[in-house]
C-alpha positions as protocol buffer text, in pm:
chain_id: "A"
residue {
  index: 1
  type: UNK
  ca { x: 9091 y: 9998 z: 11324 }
}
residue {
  index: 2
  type: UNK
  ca { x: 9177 y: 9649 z: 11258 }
}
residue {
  index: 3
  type: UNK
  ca { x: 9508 y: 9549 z: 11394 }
}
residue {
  index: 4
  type: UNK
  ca { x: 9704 y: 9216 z: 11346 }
}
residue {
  index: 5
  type: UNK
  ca { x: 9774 y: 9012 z: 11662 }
}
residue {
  index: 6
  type: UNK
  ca { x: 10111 y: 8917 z: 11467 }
}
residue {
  index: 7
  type: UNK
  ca { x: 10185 y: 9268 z: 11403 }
}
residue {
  index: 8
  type: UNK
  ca { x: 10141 y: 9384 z: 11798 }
}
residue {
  index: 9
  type: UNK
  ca { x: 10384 y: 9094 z: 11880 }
}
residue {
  index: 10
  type: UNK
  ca { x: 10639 y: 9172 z: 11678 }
}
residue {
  index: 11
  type: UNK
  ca { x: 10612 y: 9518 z: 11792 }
}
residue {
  index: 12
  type: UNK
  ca { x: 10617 y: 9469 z: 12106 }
}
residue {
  index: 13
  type: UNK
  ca { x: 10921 y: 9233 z: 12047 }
}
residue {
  index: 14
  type: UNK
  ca { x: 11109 y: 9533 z: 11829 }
}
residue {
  index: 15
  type: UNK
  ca { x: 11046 y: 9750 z: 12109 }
}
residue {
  index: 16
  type: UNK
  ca { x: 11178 y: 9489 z: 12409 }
}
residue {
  index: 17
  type: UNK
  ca { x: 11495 y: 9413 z: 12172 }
}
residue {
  index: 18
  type: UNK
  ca { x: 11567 y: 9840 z: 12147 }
}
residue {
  index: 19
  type: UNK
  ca { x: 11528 y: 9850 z: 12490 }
}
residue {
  index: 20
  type: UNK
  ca { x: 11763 y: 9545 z: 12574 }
}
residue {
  index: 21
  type: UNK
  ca { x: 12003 y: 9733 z: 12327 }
}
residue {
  index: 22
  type: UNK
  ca { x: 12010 y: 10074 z: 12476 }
}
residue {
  index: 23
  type: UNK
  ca { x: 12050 y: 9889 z: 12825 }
}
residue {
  index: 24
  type: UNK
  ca { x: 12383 y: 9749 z: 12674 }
}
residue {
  index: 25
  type: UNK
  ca { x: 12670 y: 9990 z: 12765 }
}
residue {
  index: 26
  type: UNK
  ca { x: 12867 y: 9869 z: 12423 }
}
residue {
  index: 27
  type: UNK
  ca { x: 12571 y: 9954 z: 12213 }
}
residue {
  index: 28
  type: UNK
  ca { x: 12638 y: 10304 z: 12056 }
}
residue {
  index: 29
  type: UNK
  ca { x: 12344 y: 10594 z: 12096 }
}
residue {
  index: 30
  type: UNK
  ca { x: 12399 y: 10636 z: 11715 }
}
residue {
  index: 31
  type: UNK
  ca { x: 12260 y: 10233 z: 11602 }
}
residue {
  index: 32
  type: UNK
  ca { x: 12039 y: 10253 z: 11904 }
}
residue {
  index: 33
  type: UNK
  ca { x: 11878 y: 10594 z: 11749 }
}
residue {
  index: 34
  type: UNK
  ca { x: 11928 y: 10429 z: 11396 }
}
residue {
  index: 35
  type: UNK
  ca { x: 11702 y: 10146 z: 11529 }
}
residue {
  index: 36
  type: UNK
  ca { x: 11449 y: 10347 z: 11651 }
}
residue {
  index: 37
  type: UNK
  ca { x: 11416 y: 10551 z: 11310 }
}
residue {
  index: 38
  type: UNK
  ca { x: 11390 y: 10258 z: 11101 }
}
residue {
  index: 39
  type: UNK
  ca { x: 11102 y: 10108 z: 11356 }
}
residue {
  index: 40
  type: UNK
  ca { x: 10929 y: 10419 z: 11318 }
}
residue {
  index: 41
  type: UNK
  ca { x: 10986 y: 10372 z: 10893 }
}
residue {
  index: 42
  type: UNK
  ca { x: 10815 y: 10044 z: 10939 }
}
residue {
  index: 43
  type: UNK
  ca { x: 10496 y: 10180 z: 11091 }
}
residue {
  index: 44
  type: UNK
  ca { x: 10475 y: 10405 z: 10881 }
}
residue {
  index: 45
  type: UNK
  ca { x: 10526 y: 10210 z: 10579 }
}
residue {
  index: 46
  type: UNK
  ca { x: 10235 y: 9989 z: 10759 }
}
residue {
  index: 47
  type: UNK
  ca { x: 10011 y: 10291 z: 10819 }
}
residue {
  index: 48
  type: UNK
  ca { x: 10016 y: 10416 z: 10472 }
}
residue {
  index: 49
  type: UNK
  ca { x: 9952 y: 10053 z: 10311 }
}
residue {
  index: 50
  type: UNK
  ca { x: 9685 y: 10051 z: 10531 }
}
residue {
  index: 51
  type: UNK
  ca { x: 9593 y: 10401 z: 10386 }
}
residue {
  index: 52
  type: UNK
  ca { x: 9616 y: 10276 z: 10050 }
}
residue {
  index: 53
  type: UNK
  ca { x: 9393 y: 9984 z: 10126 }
}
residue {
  index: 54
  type: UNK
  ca { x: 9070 y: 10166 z: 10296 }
}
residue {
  index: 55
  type: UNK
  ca { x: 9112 y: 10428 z: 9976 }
}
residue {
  index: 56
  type: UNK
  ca { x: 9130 y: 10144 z: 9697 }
}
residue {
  index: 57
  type: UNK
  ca { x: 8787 y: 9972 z: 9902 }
}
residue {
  index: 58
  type: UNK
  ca { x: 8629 y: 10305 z: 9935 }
}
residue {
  index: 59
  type: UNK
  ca { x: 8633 y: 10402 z: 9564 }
}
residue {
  index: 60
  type: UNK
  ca { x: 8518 y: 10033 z: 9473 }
}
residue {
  index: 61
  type: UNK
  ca { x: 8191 y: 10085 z: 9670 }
}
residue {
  index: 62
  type: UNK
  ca { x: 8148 y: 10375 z: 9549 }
}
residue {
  index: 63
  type: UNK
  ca { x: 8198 y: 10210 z: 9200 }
}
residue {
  index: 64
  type: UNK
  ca { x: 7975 y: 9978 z: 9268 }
}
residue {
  index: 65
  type: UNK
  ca { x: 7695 y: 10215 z: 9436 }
}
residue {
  index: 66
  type: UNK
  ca { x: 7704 y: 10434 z: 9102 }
}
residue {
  index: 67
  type: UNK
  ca { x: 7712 y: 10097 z: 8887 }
}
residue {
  index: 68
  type: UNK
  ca { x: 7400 y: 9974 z: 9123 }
}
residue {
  index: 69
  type: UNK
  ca { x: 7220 y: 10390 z: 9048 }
}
């Protein structure tokens, strides 16, 4: 699967700024878990667009095959 270099960066920067934050004694485990979830949200919200996407192109080939027959 395709992946966006500017998607794995700002991953891997979400992930290095939760991990900076649960180092931090003042940061509560409630906005540290909170932050976690809502990373989590955000691949998911990524995975299903991407979902969406291979559907929509897979039903416009097959469009166009049947068109083609």
């Amino acid at each position: 699967m395709y992946e966006d270099s500017s998607l794995q960066i700002y991953r891997f920067t979400c992930v290095a700024d939760l991990t900076m934050n649960s180092i931090d004694s003042t940061k509560s485990l409630k906005q540290t878990v909170l932050s976690i979830s809502l990373l989590y949200i955000l691949e998911l919200k990524f995975l299903l667009s991407a979902l969406v996407v291979c559907i929509n192109v897979s039903y416009s080939q097959l469009a166009h095959l049947q068109l083609v027959r």
